[in-house]
N, C-alpha and C positions, 0 to 999 in steps of 0.2 A: 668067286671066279666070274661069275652072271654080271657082278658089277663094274668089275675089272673092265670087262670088253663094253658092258655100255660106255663106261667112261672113256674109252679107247677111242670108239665109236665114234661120241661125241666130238669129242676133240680132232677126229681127221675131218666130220662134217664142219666144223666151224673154220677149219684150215681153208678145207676147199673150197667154203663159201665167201670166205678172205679174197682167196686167189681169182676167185671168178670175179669180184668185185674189180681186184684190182687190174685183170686184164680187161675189163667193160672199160673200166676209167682210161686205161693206154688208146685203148680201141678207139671210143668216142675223141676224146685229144689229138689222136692221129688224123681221123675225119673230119673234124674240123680245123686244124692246121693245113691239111692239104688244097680242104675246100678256100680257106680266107686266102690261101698261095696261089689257088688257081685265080680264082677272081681279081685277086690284086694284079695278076698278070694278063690277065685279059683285058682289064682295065688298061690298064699300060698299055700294051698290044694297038686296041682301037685308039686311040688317041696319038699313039706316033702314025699311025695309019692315015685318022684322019687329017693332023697337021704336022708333016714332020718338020719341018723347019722351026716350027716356035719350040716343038718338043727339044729339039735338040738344043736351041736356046735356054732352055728352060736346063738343062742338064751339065749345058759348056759354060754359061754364062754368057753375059753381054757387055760390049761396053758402055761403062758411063752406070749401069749397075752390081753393086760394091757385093750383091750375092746371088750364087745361083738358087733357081727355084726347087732343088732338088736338098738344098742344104737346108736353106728356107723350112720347107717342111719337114725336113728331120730333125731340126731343130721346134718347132713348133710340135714335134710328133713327143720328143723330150721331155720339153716341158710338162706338154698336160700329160703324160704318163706321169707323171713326178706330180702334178696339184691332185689330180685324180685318186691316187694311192696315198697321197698325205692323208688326202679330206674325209678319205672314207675309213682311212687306219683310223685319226683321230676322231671321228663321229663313231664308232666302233666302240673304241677304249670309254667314249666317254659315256656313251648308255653301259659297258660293263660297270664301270665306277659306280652311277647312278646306283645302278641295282643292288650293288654291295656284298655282290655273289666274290666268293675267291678261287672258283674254280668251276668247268665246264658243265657238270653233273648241279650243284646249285645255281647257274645260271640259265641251264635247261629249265631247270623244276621254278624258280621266280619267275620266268618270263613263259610259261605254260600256265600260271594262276592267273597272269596278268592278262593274255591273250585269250581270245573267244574260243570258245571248241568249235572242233569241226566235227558235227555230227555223222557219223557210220552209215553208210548207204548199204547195206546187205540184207537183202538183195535189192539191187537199182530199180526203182519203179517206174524208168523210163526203158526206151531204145540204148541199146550199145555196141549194137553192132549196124553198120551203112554199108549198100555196094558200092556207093561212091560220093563223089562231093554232093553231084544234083540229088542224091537221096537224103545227107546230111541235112540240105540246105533248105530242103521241101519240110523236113520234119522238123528245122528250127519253128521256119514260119509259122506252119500249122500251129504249130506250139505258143507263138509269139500273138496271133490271131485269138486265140482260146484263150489267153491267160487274159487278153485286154477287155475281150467280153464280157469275163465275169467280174 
């Protein structure tokens, strides 16, 4: 019965740590969606501000030019999303091939033999906690000064 409920146990903690993963992942996505929307809109914003007439040019079109500037760049916005997601799908595919792994689990474990470790820092033998930037930055240097000296 003891085993019954660890196993029970088990399985609602790996649920919940699913779940919590996956509202981190919503969360983060969210704040950074809103954040690139605000800025792109702000952006926007100060520049009809500061020249509305070209912006508006730039939007209605002109004549004697065959596109607007606003198509213009969504068309160029287009494209390199499309050369961008090609280049990187096929540089992707093509180190998996390399490898000759057939699935996620042996291309973890060949590309972990291949790659350098990264050594275990427990416990950190520096500073890890700052009260602010100027204490970070005083303790880079020092740091940066001491290591040249010796």
């Amino acid at each position: 019965m003891a085993e019954l409920n660890d196993t029970v146990q088990t399985s609602v903690t790996k649920s919940a740590k699913q779940k919590e993963k996956i509202y981190a992942a919503v969360f983060l996505s969210a704040v950074g969606s809103i954040s690139a929307l605000t800025g792109f809109a702000r952006a926007l914003a100060a520049t009809r501000k500061q020249d509305p007439k070209h912006f508006g040019d730039g939007v209605s079109g002109v004549k004697g030019i065959p596109e607007t500037g606003a198509s213009l760049a969504l068309r160029a916005l287009g494209w390199g999303t499309f050369y961008a997601v090609t280049g990187c799908s096929l540089l992707f595919y093509a180190i998996w091939k390399i490898s000759g792994a057939t699935n996620s689990e042996e291309f973890r474990l060949k590309m972990g033999s291949l790659l350098p470790k990264i050594p275990k820092n427990d416990p950190p033998q520096s500073r890890t906690e700052f009260k602010g930037l100027t204490d970070l930055l005083t303790y880079i240097s020092e740091d940066w000064n001491q290591n040249k000296e010796e």
